[in-house]
C-alpha positions as CSV (number, residue, x, y, z in Angstrom):
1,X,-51.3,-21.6,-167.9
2,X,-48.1,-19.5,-168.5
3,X,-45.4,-21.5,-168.1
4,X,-42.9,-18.7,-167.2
5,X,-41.2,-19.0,-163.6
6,X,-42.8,-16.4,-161.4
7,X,-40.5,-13.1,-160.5
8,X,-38.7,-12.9,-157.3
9,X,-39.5,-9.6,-155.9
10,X,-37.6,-10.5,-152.3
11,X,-35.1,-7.7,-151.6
12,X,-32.3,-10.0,-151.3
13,X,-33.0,-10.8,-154.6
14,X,-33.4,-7.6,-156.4
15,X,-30.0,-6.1,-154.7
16,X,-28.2,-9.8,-155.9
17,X,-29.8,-8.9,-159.6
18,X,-28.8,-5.0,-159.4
19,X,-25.1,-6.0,-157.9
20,X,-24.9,-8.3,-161.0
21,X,-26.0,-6.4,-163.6
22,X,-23.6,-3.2,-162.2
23,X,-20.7,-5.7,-162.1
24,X,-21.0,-6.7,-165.8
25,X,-21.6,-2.8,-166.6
26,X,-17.9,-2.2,-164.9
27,X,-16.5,-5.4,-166.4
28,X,-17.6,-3.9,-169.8
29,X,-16.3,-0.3,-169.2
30,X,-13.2,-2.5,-168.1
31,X,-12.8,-4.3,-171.6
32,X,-13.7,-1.5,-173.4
33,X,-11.5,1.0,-171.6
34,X,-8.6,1.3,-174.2
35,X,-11.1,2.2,-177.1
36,X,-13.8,4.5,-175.1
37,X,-12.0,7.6,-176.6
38,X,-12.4,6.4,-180.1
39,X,-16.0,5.1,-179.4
40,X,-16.5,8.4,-178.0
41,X,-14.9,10.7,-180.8
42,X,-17.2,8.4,-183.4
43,X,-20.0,9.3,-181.6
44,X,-19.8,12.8,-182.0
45,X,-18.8,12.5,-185.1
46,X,-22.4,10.6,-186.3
47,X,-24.4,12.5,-184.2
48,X,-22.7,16.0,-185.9
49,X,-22.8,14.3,-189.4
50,X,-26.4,12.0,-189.4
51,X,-28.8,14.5,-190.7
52,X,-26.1,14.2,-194.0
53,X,-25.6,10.0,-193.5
54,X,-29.6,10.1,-193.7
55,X,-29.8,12.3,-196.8
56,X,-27.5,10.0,-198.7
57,X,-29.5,7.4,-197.6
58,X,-33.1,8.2,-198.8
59,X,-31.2,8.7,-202.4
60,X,-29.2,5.9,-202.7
61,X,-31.8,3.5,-200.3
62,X,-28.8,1.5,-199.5
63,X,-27.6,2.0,-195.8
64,X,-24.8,0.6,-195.9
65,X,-23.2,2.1,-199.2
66,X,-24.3,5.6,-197.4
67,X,-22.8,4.8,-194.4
68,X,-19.2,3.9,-195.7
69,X,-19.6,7.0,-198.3
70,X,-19.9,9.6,-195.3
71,X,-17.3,7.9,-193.2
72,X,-14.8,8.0,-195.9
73,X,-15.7,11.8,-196.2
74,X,-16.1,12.9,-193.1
75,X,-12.6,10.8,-192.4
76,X,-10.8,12.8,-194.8
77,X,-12.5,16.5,-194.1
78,X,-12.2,16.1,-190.4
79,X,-9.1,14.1,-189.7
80,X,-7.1,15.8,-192.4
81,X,-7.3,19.2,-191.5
82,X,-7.0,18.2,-187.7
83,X,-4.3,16.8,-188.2
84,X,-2.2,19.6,-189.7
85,X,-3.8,22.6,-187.3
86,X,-2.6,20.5,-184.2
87,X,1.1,19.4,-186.2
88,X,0.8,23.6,-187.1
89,X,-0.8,24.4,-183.7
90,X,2.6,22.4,-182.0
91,X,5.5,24.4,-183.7
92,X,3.5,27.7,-183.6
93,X,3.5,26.9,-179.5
94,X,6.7,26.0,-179.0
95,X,8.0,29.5,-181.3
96,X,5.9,31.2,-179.1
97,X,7.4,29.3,-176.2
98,X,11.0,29.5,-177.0
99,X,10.2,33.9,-177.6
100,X,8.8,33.9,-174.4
101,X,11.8,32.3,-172.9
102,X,14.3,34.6,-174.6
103,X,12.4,37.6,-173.3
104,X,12.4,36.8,-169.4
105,X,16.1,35.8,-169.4
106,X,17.1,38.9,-171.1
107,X,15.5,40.6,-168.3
108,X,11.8,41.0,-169.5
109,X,12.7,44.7,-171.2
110,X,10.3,46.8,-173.1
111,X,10.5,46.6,-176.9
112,X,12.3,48.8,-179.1
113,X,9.1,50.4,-180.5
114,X,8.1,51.3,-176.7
115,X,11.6,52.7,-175.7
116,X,11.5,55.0,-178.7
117,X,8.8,56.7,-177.6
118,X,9.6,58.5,-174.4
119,X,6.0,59.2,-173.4
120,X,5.4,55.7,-173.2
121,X,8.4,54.2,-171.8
122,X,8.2,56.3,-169.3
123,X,5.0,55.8,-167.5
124,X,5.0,52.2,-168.0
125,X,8.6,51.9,-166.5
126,X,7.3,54.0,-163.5
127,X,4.2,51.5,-163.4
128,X,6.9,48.5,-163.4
129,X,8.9,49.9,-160.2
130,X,5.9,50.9,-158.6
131,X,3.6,47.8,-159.1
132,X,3.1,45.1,-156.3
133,X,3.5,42.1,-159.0
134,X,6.6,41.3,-161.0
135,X,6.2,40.8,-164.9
136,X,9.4,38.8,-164.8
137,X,7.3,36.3,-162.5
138,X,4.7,36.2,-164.3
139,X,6.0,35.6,-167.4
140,X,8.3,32.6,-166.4
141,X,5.1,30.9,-164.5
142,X,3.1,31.3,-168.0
143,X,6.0,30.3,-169.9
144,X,6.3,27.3,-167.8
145,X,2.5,26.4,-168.1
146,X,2.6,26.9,-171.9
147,X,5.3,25.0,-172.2
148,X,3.1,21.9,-170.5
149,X,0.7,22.8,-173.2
150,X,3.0,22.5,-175.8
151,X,4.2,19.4,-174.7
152,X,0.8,17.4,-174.7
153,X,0.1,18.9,-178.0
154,X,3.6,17.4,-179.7
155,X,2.6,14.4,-178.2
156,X,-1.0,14.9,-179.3
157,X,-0.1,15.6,-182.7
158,X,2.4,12.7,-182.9
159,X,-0.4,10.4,-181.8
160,X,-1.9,11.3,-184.5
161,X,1.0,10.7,-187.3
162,X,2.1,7.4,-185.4
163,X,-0.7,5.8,-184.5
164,X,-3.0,5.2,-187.4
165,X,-4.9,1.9,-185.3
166,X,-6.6,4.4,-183.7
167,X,-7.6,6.4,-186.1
168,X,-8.5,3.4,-188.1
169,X,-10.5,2.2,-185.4
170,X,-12.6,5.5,-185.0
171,X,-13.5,5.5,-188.8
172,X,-14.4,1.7,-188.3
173,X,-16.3,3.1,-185.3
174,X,-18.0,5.5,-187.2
175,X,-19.5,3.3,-189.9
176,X,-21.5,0.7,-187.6
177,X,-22.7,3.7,-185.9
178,X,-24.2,4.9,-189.3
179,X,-25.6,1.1,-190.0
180,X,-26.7,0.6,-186.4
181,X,-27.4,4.2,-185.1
182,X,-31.1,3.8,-184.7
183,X,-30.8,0.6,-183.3
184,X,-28.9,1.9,-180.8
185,X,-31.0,5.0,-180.1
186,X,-33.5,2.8,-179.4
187,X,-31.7,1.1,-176.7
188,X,-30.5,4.2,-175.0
189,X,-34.3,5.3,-175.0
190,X,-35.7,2.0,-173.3
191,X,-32.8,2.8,-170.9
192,X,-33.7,6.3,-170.6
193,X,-36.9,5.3,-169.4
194,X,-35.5,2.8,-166.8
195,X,-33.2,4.9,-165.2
196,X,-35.3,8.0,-165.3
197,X,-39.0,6.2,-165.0
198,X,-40.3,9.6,-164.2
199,X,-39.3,11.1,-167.0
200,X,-40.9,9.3,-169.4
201,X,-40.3,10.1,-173.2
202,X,-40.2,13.8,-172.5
203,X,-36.6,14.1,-171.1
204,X,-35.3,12.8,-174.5
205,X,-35.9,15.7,-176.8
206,X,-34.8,17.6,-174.0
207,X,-31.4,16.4,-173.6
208,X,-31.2,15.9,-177.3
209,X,-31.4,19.9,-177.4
210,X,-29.1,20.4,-174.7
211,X,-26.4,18.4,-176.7
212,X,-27.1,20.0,-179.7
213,X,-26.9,23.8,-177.9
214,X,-23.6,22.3,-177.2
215,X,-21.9,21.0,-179.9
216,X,-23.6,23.3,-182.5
217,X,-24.3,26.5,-181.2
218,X,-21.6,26.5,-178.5
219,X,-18.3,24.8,-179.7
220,X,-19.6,25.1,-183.6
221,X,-19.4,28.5,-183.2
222,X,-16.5,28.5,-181.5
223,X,-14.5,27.2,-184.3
224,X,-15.7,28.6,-187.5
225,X,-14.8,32.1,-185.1
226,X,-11.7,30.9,-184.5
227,X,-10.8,29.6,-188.3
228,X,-12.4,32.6,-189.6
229,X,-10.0,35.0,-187.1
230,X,-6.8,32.9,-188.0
231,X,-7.5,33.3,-191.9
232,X,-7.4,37.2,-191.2
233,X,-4.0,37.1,-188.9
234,X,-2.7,34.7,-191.7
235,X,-3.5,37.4,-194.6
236,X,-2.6,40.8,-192.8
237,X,0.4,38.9,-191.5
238,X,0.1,38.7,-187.7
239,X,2.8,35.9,-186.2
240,X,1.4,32.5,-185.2
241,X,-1.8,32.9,-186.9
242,X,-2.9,29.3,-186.0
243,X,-2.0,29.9,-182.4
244,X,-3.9,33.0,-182.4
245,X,-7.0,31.4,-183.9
246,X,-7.3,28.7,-181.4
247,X,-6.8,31.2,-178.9
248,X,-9.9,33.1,-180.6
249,X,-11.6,30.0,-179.8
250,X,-11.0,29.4,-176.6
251,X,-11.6,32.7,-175.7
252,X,-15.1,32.9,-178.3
253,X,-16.2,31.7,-174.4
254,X,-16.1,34.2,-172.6
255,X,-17.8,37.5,-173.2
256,X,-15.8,39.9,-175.6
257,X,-13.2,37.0,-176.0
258,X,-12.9,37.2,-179.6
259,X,-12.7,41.3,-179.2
260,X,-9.6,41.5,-177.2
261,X,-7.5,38.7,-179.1
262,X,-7.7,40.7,-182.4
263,X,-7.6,44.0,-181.1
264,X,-4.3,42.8,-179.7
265,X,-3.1,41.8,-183.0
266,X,-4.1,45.0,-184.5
267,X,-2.3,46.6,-181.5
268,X,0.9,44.8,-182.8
269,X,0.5,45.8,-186.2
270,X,0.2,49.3,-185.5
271,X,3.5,49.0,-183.3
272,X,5.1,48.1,-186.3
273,X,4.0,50.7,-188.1
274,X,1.7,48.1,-190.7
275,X,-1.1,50.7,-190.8
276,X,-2.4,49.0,-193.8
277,X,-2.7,45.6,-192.4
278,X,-4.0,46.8,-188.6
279,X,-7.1,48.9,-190.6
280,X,-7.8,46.0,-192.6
281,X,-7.5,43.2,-189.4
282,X,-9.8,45.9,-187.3
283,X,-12.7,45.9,-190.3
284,X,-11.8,41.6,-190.6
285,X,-12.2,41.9,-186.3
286,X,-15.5,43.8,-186.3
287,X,-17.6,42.6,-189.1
288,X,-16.5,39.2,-189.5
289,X,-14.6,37.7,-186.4
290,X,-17.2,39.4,-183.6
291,X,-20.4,39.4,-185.2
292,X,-20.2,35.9,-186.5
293,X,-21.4,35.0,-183.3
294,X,-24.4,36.7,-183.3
295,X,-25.2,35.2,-187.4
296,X,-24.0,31.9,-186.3
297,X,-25.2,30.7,-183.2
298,X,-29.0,30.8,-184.2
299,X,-28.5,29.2,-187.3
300,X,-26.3,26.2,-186.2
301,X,-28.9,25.2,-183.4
302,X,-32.2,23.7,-184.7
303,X,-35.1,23.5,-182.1
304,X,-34.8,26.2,-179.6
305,X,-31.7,27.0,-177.9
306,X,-31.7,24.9,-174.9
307,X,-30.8,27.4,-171.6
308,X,-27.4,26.2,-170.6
309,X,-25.3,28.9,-167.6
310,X,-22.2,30.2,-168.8
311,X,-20.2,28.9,-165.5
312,X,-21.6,25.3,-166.7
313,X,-19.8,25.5,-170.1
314,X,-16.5,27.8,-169.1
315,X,-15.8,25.0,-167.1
316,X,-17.0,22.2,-168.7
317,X,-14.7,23.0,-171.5
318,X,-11.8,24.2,-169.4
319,X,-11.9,21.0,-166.9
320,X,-12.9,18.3,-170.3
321,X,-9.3,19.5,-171.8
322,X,-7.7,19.0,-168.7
323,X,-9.5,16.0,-168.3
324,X,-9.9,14.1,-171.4
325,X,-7.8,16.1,-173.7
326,X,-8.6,17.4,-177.3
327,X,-12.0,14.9,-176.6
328,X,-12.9,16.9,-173.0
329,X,-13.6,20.1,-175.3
330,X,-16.9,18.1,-176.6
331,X,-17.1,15.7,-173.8
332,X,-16.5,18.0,-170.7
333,X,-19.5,20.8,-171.7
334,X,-22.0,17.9,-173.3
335,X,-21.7,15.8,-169.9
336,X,-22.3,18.3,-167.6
337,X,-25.2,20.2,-169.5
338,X,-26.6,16.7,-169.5
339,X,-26.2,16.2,-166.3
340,X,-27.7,20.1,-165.6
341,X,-30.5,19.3,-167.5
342,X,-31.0,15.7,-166.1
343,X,-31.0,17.6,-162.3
344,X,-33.4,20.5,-163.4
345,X,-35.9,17.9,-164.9
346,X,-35.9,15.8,-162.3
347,X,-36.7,18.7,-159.7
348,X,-39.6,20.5,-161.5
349,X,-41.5,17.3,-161.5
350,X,-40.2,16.8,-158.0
351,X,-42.3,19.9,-157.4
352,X,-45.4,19.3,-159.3
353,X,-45.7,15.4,-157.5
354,X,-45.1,16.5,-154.6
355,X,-45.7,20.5,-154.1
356,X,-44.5,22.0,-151.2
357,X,-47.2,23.4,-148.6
């Protein structure tokens, strides 16, 4: 005789178990509110960096030494150089800012190189009379939003001189994520399976593909283009080459992004009259900066590119920043390609259970 007391199926007492087990999920968020972006930032980090964590642990067979060797490196190759784009990233801004600021109070006037050259100053002073919007406006309303910009990143990159706790607590993160990661991928996939009983084990893979499209293939890409565009504006000497570069990366989505930042810079340089440096920033453009892209993207996804729209991405990047900050750049595209994929899955076998006449 099984001694276990029998299961209360009565509907007063499923909802009572549901409202109690959704309460303790909300009084957990609650607790663990002021570290969920650290929690968050070390998950990315050991999903990006486990294939290495595992290497180093089939040669030394000891999981925890592994584990604290690839958080001590990946603490000092990511948060180093992080730290010193976003503290370069900050004063490039605020140059940029301040330049901007000068220009529309002097009047917004041409430069020298364009009023030199009559056949140019001409037509584009007769455009200026003649068109419907003022530059002057527009200027001071995207000198006023960049300025908002560069004021979150000061603060950003103070964060990250001042508050080491969190920092520390990240990297701490990180480590038990390495020790306990499978564990907890366990646990995710028994959940998987509760909340999505439909799905089965199939929807896993799935949205494991669709987060590494993502991370790898999408914002991956993204930044080697953008490092790789700001080492060429730093050696042929275009201003702000950090500034540019994370512009480049930004822009990697869209379509022909890239193109148009560093055609602009080699625009400038031939305004100066750098002919050198614009020839050698158009060959860095074409067959570095805008076909890396094309090289790169296959390689950094393993698996099959998982199908994600463009719309889904542009704005899950553009509303994560807003959002959640230098996090909502991974966090905004990976939540709602999850949720894309969670939605499509859920309707095709909607449609095979149940076809419609």
């Amino acid at each position: 005789m099984n001694g276990a007391a029998p299961r209360d199926d009565r509907a007063g007492s499923v909802v009572a178990r549901v409202a109690g087990g959704v309460a303790l999920v909300g009084i957990s968020v609650w607790v663990l509110r002021p570290f969920l972006v650290s929690l968050l930032w070390a998950g990315i980090l050991a999903y990006v960096t486990w294939p290495l964590y595992r290497f180093v642990r089939h040669r030394t067979r000891r999981p925890r030494l592994a584990a604290g060797l690839i958080t001590l490196a990946t603490a000092l190759v990511v948060g180093v150089p992080v730290a010193w784009i976003l503290v370069a990233l900050a004063g490039e801004a605020s140059g940029l800012i301040e330049g901007a600021r000068a220009w529309v109070e002097a009047g917004a006037p041409f430069p020298e190189w364009v009023m030199a050259r009559p056949w140019l100053a001409e037509p584009l002073t007769r455009l200026r009379a003649e068109s419907v919007v003022e530059p002057k406006a527009i200027a001071e309303y995207a000198t006023r939003y960049a300025s908002q910009v560069s004021s979150q990143l000061l603060n950003v990159a103070g964060s990250l001189a001042s508050n080491v706790f969190k920092f520390g607590l990240t990297v701490t993160t990180l480590f038990f994520f390495y020790v306990d990661g499978e564990r907890i991928a366990e646990q995710l996939g028994r959940l998987a399976r509760i909340v999505f009983p439909q799905t089965r084990e199939e929807i896993l893979p799935y949205v494991g593909s669709v987060v590494r499209a993502v991370v790898f293939g999408l914002l991956g890409t993204a930044l080697v283009q953008g490092t790789i565009a700001g080492i060429g504006f730093a050696f042929f000497d275009v201003p702000s080459p950090v500034a540019l570069g994370a512009l480049t990366s930004v822009a990697s989505f869209l379509p022909m992004g890239p193109t148009l930042v560093w055609v602009g810079a080699v625009l400038w340089l031939l305004a100066g009259n750098h002919v050198g440096d614009a020839v050698g920033m158009a060959l860095w453009g074409v067959f570095l900066v805008s076909t890396i892209d094309n090289v790169l993207r296959p390689l950094l996804i393993s698996g099959g590119e998982a199908r994600i729209p463009f719309l889904l991405v542009f704005f899950g990047v553009l509303g994560g920043l807003m959002s959640f900050g230098m996090l909502g750049l991974f966090l905004g595209p990976v939540v709602l390609a999850v949720s894309f994929a969670l939605v499509a899955e859920f309707s095709r076998r909607s449609e095979r259970v149940a076809p419609l006449p």
